[in-house]
TORMAR-12990 format. One record per atom (N, C-alpha, C): residue number from 1; x, y, z; atom name. Coordinates in nm, 4 decimals. Example, Ala and Ser with C-alpha at 12.3 -4.5 7.8 and 13.67 -1.06 7.14 Angstrom:
<pts>
1 / 1.3190 / -0.5690 / 0.7800 / N .
1 / 1.2300 / -0.4500 / 0.7800 / CA .
1 / 1.3200 / -0.3300 / 0.7800 / C .
2 / 1.2850 / -0.2250 / 0.7080 / N .
2 / 1.3670 / -0.1060 / 0.7140 / CA .
2 / 1.2900 / 0.0030 / 0.7870 / C .
</pts>
This chain:
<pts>
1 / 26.8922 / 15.0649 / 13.0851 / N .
1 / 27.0249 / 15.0237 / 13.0418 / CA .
1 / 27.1129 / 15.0065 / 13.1653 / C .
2 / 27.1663 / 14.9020 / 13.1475 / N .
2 / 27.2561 / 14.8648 / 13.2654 / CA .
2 / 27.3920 / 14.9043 / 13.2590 / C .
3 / 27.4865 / 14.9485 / 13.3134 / N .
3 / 27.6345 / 14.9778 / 13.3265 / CA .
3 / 27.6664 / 14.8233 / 13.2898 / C .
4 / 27.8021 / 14.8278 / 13.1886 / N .
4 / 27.8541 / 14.7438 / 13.2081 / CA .
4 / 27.9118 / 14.6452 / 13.3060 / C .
5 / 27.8890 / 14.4752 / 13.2926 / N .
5 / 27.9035 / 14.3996 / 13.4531 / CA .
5 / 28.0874 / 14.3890 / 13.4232 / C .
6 / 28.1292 / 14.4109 / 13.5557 / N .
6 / 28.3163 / 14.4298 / 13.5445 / CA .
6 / 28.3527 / 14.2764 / 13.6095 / C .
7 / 28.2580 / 14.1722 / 13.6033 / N .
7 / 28.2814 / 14.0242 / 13.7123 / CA .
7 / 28.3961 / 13.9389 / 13.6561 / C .
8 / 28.4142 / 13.9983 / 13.5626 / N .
8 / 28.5716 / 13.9314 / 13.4451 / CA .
8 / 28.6832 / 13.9830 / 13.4619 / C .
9 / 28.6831 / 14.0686 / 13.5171 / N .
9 / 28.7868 / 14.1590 / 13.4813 / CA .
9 / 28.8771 / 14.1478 / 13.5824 / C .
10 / 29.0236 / 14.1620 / 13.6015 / N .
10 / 29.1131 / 14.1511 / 13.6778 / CA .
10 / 29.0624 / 14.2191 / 13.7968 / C .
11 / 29.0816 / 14.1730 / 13.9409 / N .
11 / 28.9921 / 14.2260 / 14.0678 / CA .
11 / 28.9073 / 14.2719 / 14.1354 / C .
12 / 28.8288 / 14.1645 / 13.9952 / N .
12 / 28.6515 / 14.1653 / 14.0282 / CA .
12 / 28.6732 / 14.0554 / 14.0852 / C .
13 / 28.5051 / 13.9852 / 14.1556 / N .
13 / 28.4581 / 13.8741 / 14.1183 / CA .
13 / 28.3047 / 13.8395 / 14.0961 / C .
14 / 28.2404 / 13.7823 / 14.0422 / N .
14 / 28.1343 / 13.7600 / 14.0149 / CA .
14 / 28.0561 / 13.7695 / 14.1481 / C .
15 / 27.9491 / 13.8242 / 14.1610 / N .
15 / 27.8761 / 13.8358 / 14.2803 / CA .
15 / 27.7135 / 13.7451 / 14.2249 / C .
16 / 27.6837 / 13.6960 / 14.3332 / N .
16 / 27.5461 / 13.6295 / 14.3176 / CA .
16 / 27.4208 / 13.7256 / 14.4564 / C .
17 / 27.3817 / 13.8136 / 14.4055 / N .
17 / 27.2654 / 13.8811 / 14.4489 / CA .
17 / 27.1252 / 13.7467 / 14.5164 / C .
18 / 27.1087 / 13.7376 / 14.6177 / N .
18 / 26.9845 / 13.6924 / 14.6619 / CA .
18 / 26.9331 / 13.7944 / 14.7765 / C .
19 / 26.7783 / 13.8139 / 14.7480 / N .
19 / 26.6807 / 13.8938 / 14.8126 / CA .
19 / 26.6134 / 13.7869 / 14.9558 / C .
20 / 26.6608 / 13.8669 / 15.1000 / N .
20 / 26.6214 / 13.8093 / 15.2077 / CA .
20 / 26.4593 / 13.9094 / 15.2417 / C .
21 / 26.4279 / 13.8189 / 15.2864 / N .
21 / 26.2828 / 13.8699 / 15.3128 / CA .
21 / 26.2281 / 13.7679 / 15.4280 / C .
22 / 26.0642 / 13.7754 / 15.4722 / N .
22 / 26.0054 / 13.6877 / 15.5210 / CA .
22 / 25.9667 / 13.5311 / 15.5459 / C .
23 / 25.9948 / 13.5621 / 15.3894 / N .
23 / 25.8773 / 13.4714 / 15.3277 / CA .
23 / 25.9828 / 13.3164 / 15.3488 / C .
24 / 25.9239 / 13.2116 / 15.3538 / N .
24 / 25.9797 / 13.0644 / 15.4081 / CA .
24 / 26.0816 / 13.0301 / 15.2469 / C .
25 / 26.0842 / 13.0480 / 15.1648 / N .
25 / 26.1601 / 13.0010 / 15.0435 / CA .
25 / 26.2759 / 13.1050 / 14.9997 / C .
26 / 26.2789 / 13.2019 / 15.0479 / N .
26 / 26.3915 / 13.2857 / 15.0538 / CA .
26 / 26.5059 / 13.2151 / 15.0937 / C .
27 / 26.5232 / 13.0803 / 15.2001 / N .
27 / 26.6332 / 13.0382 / 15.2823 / CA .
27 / 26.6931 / 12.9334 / 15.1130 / C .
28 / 26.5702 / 12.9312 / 15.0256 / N .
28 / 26.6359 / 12.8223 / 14.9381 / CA .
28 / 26.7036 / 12.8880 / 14.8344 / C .
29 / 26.7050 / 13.0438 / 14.8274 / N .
29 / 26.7335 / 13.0753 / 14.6765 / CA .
29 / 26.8824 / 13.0959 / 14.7592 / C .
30 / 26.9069 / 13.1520 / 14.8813 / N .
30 / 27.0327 / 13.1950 / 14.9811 / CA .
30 / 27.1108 / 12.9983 / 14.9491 / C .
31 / 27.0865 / 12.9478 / 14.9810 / N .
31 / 27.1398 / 12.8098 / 14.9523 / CA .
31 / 27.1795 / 12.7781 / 14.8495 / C .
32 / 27.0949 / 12.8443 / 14.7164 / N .
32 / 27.1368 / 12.7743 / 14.5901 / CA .
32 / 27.2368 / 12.9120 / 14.5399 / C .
33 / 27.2274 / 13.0225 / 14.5652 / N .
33 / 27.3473 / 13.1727 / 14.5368 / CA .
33 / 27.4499 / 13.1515 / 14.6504 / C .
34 / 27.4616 / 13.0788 / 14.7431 / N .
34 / 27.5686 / 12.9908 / 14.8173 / CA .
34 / 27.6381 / 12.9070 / 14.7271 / C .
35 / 27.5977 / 12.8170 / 14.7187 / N .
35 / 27.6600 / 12.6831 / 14.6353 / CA .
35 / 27.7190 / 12.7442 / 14.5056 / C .
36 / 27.6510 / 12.8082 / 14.4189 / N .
36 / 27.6923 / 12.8329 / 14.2919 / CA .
36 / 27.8272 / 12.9761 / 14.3276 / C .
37 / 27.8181 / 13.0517 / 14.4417 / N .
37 / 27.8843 / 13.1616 / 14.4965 / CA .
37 / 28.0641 / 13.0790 / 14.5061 / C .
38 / 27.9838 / 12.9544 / 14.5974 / N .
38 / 28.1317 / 12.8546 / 14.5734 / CA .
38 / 28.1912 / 12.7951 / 14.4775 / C .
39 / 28.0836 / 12.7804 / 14.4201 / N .
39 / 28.1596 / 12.6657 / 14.2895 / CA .
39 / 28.2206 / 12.7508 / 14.1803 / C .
40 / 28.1868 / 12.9040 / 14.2211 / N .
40 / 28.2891 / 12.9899 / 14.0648 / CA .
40 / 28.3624 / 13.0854 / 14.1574 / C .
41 / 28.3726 / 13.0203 / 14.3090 / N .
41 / 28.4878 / 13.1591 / 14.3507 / CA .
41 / 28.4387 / 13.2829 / 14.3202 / C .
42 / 28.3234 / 13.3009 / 14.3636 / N .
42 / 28.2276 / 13.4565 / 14.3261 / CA .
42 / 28.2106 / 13.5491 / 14.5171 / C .
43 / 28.1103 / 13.5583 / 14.4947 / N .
43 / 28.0734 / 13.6393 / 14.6232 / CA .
43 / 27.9173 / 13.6349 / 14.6824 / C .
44 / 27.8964 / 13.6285 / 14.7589 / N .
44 / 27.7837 / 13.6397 / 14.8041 / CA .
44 / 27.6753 / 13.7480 / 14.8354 / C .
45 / 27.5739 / 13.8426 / 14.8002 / N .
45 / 27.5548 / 13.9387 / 14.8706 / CA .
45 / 27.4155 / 13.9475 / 14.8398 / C .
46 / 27.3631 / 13.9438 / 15.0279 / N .
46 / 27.2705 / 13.8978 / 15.0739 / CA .
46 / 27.1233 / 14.0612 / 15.0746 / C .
47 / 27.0545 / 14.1064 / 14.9992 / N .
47 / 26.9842 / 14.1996 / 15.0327 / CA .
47 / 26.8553 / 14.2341 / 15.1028 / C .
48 / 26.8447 / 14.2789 / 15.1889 / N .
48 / 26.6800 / 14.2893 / 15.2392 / CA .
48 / 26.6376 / 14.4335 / 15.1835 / C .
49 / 26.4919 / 14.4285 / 15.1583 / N .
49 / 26.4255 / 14.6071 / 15.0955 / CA .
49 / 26.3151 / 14.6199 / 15.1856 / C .
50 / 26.3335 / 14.7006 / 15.2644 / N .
50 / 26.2254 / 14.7435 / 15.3510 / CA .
50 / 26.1441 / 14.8543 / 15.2544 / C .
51 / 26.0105 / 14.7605 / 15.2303 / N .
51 / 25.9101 / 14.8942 / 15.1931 / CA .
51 / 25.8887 / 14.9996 / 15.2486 / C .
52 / 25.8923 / 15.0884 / 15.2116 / N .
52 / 25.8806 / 15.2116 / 15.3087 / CA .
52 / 25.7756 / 15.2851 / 15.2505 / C .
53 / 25.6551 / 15.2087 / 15.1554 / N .
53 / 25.5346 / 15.2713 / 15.1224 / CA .
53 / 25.4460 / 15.2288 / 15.2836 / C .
54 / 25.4545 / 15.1590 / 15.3049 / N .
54 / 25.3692 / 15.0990 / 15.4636 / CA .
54 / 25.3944 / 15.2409 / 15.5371 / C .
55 / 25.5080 / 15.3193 / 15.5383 / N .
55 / 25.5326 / 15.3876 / 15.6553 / CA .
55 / 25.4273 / 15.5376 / 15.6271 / C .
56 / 25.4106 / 15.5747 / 15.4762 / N .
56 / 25.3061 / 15.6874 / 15.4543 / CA .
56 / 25.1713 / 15.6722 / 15.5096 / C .
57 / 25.1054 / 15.5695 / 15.5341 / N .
57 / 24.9879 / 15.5750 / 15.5943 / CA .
57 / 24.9659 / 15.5778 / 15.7301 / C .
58 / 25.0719 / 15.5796 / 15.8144 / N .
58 / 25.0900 / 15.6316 / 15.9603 / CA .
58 / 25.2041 / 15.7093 / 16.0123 / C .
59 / 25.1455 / 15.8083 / 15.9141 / N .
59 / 25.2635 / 15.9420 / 15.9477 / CA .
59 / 25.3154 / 15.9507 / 16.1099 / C .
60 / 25.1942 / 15.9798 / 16.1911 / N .
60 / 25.2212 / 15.9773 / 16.3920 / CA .
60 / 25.3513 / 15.8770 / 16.3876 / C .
61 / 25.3160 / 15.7548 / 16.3521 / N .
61 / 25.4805 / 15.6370 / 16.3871 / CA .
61 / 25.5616 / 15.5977 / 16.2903 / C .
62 / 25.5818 / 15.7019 / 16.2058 / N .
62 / 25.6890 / 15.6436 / 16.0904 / CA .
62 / 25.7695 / 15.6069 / 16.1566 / C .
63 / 25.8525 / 15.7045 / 16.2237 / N .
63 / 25.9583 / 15.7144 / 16.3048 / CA .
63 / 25.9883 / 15.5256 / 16.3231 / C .
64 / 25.8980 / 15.5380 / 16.4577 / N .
64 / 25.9276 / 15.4116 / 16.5034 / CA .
64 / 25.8895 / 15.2784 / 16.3925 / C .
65 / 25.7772 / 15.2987 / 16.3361 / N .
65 / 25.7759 / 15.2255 / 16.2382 / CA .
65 / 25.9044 / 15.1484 / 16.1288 / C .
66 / 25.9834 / 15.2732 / 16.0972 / N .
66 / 26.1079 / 15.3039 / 16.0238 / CA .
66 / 26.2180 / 15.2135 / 16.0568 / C .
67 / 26.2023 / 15.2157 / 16.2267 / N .
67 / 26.3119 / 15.2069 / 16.3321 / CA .
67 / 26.3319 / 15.0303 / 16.3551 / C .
68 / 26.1732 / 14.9861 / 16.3927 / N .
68 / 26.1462 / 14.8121 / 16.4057 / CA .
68 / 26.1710 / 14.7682 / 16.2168 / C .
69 / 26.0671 / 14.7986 / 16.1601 / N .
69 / 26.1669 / 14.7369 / 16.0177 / CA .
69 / 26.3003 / 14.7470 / 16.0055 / C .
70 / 26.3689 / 14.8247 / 16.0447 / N .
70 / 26.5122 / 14.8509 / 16.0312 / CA .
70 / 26.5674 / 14.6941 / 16.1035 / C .
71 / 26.5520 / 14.7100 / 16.1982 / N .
71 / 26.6048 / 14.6205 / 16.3291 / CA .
71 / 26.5344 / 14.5045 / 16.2300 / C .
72 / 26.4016 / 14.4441 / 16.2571 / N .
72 / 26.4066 / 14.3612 / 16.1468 / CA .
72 / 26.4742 / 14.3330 / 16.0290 / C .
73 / 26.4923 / 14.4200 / 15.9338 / N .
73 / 26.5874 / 14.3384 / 15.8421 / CA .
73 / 26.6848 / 14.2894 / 15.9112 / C .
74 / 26.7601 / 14.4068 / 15.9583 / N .
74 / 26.9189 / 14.3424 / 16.0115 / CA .
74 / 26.8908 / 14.2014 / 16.0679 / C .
75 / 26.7753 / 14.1748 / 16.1764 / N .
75 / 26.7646 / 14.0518 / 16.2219 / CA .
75 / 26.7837 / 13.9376 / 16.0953 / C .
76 / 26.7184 / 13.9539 / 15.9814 / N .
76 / 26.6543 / 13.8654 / 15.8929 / CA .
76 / 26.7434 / 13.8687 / 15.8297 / C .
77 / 26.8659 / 13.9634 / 15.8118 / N .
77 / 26.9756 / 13.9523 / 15.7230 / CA .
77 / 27.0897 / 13.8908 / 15.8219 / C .
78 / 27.1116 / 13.8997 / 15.9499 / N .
78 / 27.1914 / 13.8310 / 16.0476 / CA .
78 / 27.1489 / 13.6971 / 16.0404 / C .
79 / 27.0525 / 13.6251 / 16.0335 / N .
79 / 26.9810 / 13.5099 / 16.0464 / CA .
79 / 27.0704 / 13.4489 / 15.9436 / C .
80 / 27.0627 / 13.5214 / 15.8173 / N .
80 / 27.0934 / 13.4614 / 15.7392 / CA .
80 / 27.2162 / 13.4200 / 15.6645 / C .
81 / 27.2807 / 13.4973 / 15.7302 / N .
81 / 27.4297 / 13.5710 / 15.7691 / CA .
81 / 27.5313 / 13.4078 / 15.7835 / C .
82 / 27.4759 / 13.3915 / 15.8991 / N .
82 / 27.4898 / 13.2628 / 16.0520 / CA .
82 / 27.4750 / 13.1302 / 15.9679 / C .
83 / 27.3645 / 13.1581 / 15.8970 / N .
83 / 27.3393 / 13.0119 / 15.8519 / CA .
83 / 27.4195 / 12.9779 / 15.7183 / C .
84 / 27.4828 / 13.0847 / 15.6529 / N .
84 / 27.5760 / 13.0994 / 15.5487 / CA .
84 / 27.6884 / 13.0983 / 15.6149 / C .
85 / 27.7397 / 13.1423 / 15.7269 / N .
85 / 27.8495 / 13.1013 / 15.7958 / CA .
85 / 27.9067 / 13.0023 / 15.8254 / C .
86 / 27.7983 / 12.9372 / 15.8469 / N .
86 / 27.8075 / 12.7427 / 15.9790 / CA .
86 / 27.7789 / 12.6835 / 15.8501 / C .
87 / 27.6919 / 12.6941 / 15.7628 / N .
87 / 27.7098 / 12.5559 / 15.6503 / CA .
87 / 27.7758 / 12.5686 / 15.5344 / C .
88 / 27.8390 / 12.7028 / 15.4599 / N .
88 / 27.8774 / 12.6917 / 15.3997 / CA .
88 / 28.0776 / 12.7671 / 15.4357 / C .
89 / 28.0761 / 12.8485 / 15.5509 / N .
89 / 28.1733 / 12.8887 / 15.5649 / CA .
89 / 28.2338 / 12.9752 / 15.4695 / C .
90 / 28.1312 / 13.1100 / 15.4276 / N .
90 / 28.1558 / 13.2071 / 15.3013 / CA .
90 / 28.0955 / 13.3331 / 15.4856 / C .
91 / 28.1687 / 13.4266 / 15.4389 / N .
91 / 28.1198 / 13.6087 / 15.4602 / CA .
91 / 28.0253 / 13.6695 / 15.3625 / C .
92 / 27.8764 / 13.7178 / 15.3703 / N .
92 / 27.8431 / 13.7354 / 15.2536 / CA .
92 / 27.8603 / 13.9144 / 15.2696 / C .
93 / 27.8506 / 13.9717 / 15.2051 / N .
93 / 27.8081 / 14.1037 / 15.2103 / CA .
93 / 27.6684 / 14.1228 / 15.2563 / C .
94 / 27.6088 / 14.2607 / 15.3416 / N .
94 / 27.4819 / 14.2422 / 15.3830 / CA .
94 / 27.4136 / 14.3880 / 15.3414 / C .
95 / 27.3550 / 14.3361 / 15.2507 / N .
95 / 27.3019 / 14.5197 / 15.2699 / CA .
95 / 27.1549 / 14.5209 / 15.2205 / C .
96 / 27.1009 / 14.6932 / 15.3155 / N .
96 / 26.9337 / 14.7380 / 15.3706 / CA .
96 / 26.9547 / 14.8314 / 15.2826 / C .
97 / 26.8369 / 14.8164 / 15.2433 / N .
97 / 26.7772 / 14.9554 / 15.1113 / CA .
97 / 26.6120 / 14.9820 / 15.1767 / C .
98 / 26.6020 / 15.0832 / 15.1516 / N .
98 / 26.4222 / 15.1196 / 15.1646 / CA .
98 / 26.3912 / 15.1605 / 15.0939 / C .
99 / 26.2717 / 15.1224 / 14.9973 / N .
99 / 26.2055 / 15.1980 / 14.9345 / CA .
99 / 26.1431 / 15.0686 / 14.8165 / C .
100 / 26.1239 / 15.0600 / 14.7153 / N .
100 / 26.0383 / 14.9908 / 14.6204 / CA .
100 / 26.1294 / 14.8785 / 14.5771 / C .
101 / 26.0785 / 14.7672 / 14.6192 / N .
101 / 26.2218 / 14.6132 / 14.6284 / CA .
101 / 26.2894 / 14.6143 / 14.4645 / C .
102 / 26.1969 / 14.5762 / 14.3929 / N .
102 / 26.2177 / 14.6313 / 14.2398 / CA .
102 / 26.3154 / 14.7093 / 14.2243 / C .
103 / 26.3099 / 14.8933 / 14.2435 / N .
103 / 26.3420 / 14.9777 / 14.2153 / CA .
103 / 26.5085 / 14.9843 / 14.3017 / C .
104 / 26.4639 / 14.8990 / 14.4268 / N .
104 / 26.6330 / 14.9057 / 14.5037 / CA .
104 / 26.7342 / 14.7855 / 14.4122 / C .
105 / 26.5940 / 14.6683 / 14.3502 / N .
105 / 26.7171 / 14.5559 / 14.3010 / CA .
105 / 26.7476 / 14.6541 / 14.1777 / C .
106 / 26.7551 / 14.7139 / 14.1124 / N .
106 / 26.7648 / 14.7369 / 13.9947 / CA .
106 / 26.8663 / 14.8877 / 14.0273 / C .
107 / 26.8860 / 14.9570 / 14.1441 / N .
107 / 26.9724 / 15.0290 / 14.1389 / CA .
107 / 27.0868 / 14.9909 / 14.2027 / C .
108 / 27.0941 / 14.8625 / 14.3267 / N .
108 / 27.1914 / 14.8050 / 14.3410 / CA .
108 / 27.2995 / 14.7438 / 14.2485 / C .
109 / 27.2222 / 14.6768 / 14.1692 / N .
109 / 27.2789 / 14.6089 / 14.0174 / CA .
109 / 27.3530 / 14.7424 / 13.9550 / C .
110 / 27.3148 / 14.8223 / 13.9441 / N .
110 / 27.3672 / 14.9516 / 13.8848 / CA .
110 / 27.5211 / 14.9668 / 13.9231 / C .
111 / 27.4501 / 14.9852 / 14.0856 / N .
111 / 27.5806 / 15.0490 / 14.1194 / CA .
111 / 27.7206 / 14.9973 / 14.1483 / C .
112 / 27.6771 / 14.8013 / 14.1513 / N .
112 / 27.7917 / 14.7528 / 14.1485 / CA .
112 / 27.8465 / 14.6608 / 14.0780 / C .
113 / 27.8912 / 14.6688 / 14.0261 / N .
113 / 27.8967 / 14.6394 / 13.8605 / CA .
113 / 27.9922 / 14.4941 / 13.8788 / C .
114 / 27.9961 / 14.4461 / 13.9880 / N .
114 / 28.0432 / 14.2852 / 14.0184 / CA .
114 / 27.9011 / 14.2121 / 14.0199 / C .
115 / 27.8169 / 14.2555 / 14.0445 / N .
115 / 27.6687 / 14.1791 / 14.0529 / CA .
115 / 27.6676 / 14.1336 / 13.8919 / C .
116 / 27.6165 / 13.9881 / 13.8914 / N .
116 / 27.6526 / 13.9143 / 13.7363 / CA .
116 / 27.4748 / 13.8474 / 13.7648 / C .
117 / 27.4611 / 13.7870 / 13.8573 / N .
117 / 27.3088 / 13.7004 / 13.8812 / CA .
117 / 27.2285 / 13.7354 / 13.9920 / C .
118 / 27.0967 / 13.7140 / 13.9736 / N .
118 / 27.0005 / 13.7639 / 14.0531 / CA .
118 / 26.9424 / 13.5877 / 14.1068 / C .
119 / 26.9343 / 13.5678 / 14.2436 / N .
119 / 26.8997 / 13.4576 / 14.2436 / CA .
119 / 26.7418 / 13.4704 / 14.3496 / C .
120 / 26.6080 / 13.4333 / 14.2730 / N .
120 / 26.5243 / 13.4533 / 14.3606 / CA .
120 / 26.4733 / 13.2987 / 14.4049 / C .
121 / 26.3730 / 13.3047 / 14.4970 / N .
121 / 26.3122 / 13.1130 / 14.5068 / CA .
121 / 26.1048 / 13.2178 / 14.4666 / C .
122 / 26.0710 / 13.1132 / 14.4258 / N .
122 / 25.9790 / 13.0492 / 14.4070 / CA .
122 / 25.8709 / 13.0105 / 14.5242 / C .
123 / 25.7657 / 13.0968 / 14.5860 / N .
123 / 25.6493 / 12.9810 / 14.6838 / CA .
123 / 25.5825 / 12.9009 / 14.6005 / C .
124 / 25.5633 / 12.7849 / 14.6857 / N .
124 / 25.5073 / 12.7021 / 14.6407 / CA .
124 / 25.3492 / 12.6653 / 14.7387 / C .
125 / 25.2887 / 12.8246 / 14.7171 / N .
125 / 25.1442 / 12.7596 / 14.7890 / CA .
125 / 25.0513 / 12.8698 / 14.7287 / C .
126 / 24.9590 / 12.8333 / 14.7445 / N .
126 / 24.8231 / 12.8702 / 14.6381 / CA .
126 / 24.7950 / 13.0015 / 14.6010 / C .
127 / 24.8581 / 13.0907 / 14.7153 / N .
127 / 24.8711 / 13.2131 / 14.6663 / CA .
127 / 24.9844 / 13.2888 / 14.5275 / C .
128 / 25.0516 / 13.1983 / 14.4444 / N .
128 / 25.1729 / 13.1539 / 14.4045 / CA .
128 / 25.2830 / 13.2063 / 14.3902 / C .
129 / 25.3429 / 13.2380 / 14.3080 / N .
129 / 25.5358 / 13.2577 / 14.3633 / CA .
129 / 25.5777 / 13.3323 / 14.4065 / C .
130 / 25.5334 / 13.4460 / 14.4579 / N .
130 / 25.5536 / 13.5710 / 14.4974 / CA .
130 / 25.5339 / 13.6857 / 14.4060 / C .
131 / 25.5471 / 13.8470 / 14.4916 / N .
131 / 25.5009 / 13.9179 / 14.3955 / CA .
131 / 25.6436 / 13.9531 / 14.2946 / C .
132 / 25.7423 / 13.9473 / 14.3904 / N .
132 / 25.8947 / 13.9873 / 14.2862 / CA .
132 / 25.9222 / 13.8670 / 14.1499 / C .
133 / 25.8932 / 13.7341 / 14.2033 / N .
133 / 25.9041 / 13.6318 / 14.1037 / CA .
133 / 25.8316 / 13.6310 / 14.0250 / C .
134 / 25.6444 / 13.6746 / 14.0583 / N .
134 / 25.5497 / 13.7040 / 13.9273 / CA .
134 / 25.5843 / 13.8335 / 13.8724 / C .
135 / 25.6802 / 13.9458 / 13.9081 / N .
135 / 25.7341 / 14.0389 / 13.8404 / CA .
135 / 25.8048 / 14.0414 / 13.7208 / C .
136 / 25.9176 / 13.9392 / 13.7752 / N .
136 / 25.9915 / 13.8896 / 13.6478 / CA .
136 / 25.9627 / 13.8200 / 13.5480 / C .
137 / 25.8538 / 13.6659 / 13.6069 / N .
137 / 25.8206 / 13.6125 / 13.4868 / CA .
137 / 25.6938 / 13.7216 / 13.3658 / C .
138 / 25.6481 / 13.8196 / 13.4528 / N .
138 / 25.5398 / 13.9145 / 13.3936 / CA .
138 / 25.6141 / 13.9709 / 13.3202 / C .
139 / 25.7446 / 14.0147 / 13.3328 / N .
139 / 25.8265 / 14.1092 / 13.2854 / CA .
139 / 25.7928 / 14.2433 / 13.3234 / C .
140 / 25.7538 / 14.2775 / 13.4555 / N .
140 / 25.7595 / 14.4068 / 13.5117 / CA .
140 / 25.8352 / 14.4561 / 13.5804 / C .
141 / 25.9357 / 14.3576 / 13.6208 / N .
141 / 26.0975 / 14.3935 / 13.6452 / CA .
141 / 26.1404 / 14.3973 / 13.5699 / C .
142 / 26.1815 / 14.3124 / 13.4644 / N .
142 / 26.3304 / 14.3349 / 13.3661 / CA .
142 / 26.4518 / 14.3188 / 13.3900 / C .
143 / 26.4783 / 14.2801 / 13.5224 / N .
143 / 26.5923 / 14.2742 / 13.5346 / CA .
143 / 26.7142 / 14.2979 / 13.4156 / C .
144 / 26.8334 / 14.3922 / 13.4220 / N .
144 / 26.9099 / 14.3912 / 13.3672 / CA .
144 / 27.0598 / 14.2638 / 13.3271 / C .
145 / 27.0244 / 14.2041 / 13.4346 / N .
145 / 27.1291 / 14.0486 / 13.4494 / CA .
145 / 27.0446 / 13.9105 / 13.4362 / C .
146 / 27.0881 / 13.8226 / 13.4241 / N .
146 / 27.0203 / 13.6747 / 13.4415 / CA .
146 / 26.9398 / 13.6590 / 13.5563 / C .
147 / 26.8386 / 13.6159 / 13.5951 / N .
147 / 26.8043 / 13.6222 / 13.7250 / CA .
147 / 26.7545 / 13.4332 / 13.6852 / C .
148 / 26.7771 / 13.3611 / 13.7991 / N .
148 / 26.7746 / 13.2149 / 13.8583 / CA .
148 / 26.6562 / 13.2252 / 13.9604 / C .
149 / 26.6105 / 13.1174 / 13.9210 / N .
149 / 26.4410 / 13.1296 / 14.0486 / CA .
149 / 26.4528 / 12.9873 / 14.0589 / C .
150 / 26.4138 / 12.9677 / 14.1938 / N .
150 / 26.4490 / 12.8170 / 14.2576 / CA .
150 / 26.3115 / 12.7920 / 14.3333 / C .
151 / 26.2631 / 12.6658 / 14.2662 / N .
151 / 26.1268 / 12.6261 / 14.3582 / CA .
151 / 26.1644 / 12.6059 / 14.5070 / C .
152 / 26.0926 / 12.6572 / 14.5916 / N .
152 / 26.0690 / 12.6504 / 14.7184 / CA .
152 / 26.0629 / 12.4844 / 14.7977 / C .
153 / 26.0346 / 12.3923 / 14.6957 / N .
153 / 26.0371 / 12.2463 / 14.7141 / CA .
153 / 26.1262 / 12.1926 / 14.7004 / C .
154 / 26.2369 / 12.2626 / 14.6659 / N .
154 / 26.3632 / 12.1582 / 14.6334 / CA .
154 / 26.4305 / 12.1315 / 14.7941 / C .
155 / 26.5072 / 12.0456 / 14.8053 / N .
155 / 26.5561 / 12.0525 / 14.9422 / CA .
155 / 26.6827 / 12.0541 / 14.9090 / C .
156 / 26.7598 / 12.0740 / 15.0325 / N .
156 / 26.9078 / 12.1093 / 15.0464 / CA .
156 / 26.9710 / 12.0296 / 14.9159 / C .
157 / 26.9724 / 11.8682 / 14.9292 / N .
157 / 27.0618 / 11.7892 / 14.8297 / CA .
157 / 27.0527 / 11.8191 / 14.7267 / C .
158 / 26.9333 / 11.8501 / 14.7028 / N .
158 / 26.8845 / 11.8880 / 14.5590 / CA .
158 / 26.8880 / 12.0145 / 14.4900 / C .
159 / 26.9470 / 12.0798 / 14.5891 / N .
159 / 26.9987 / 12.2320 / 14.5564 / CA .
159 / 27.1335 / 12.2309 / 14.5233 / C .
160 / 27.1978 / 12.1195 / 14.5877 / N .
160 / 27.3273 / 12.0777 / 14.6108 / CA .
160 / 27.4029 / 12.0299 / 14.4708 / C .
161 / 27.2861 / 11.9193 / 14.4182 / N .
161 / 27.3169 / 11.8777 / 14.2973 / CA .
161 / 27.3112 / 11.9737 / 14.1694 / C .
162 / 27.2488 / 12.0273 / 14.1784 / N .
162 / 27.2205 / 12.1747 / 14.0990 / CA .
162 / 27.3300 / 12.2533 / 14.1082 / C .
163 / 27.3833 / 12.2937 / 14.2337 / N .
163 / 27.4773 / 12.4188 / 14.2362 / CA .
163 / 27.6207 / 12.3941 / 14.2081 / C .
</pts>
């Protein structure tokens, strides 16, 4: 059960959640929770989830282990930061969680009760859409809000026309 979303309410605003990660189609779902972030005067807020099951099987370097993922996200969330800066000219919010991506989207949503949409993208190669996107359509997330999934093939204009 989800807390009620407050994105209506006098000095809210609607927030559009997209998950930064590795993977090459992440830059499209950040593009299309951009555009739509603008077109309702909402907010942006950009998340990376560092697994932190990787770090139990080499107890000797969690530490440092802990330390380079860390620095990585921030990189991968700065990256993405920059490129939401220069093309669309929005501040997004940036925030690092560790622990089970699932389990962080679903307590973030919790806790801030301006989060209204979940926006993920879609791969488009043989291994197929990812494991968070085959989560949702499996229904082993659940997400508590709408969640939007954007093929990895669309290009900018065409995200454009959409958003």
């Amino acid at each position: 059960m989800v807390s009620r979303r407050l994105s209506r309410e006098a000095g809210h605003r609607r927030k559009f959640l997209a998950i930064v990660d590795e993977t090459p189609e992440c830059e499209r779902a950040v593009t299309y929770a951009s555009l739509r972030m603008q077109s309702t005067n909402g907010v942006l807020v950009l998340l990376y989830v560092i697994d932190t099951e990787d770090f139990q099987h080499f107890l000797g370097v969690e530490k440092i282990m802990r330390e380079e993922a860390t620095a990585a996200a921030h990189a991968a969330l700065d990256a993405q930061a920059t490129r939401v800066r220069q093309k669309f000219g929005i501040e997004p919010e940036l925030v690092v969680r560790e622990g089970s991506r699932v389990e962080e989207i679903h307590k973030l949503i919790e806790e801030d009760q301006d989060i209204a949409i979940l926006v993920l993208a879609a791969g488009s190669g043989k291994e197929g859409p990812g494991p968070l996107v085959a989560s949702v359509v499996g229904k082993g997330a659940a997400f508590p809000i709408p969640v939007t999934i954007i093929p990895q093939t669309l290009s900018d204009e065409e995200i454009e026309n959409l958003g």
